[in-house]
ZAMARGU-4260 file (C-alpha; in steps of 0.2 Angstrom, whole numbers, plus 5000, padded with zeros to 4 digits):
<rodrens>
0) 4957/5002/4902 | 4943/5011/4901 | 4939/5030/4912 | 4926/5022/4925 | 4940/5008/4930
5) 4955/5024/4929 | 4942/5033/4942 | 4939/5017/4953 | 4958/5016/4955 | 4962/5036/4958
10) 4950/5035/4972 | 4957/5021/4979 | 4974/5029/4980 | 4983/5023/4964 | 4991/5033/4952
15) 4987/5026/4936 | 4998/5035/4925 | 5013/5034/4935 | 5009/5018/4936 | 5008/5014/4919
20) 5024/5024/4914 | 5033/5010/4925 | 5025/4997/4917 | 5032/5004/4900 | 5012/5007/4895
25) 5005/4990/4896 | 4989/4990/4904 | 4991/4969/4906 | 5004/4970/4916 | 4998/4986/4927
30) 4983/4974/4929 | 4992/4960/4931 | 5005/4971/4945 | 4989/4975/4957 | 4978/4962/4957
35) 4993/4952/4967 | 4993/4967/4977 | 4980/4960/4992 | 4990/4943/4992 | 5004/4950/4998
40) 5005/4949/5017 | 5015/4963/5021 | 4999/4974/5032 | 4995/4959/5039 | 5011/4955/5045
45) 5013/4974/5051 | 4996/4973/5060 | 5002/4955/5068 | 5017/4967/5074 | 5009/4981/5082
50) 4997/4969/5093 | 5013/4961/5097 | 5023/4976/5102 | 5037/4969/5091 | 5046/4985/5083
55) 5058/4977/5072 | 5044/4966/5064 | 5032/4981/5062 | 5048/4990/5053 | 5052/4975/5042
60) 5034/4974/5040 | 5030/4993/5036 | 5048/4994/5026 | 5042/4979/5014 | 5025/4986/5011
65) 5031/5004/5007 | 5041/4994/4993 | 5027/4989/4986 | 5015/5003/4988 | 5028/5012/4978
70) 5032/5000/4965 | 5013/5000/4961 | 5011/5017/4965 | 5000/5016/4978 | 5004/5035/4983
75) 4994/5039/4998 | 4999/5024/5006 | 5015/5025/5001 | 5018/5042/5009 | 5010/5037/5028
80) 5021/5020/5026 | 5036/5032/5024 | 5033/5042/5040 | 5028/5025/5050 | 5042/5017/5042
85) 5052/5036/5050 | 5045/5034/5066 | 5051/5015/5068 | 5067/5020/5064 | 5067/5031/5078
90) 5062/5020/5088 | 5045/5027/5090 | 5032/5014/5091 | 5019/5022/5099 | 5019/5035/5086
95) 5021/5021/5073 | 5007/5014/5079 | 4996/5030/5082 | 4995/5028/5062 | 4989/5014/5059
100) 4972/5018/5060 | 4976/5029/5043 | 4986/5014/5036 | 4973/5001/5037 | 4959/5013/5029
105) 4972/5017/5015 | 4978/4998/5013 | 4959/4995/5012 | 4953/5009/5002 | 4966/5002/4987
110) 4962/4984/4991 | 4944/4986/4988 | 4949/4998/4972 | 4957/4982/4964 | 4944/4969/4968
115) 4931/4983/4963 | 4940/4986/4946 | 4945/4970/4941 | 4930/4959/4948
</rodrens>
């Protein structure tokens, strides 16, 4: 993987060698890890559960998706999931929700990232 794409990915809030330690240095399957990354429909269903002021969907939701973020060491959104994911548990939804303005711009930020990377 060459530096450009290593930059493209940093900026979008993956850590690449933390990332490739987990995948035991292979740079296929890190490649092959995040571009299934914006198929899975985890923000969506936590966005679904915000406009439906359904707080054990949008912690199912939020739980699932800080998995993956930290699987693929999505760090920057791993880290706002695990206070959302916090504030659910608390029962918090409108603080919960109060941050998905941040979430989504993250979630986008490494979505775009990927495709920009590996398009």
């Amino acid at each position: 993987m060459d530096a450009h794409v290593r930059e493209i990915l940093v900026e979008g809030g993956i850590l690449v060698e933390e990332m490739l330690e987990r995948c035991m240095g292979s740079e296929a399957l890190l490649i092959r890890l995040l571009k299934k990354f914006p198929a899975d429909s985890s923000f969506d269903r936590l966005e679904t559960a915000f406009r439906n002021e359904d707080e054990a969907a949008a912690l199912e939701a939020a739980h699932t998706l800080k998995g993956v973020c930290g699987n693929l060491s999505v760090a920057e959104l791993f880290k706002l999931l695990e206070g959302q994911v916090h504030l659910l548990r608390a029962h918090d939804m409108a603080g919960a929700a109060a941050m998905m303005p941040d979430v989504s711009r993250r979630y986008h930020a490494a979505v775009q990232a990927i495709a920009k990377a590996f398009d």
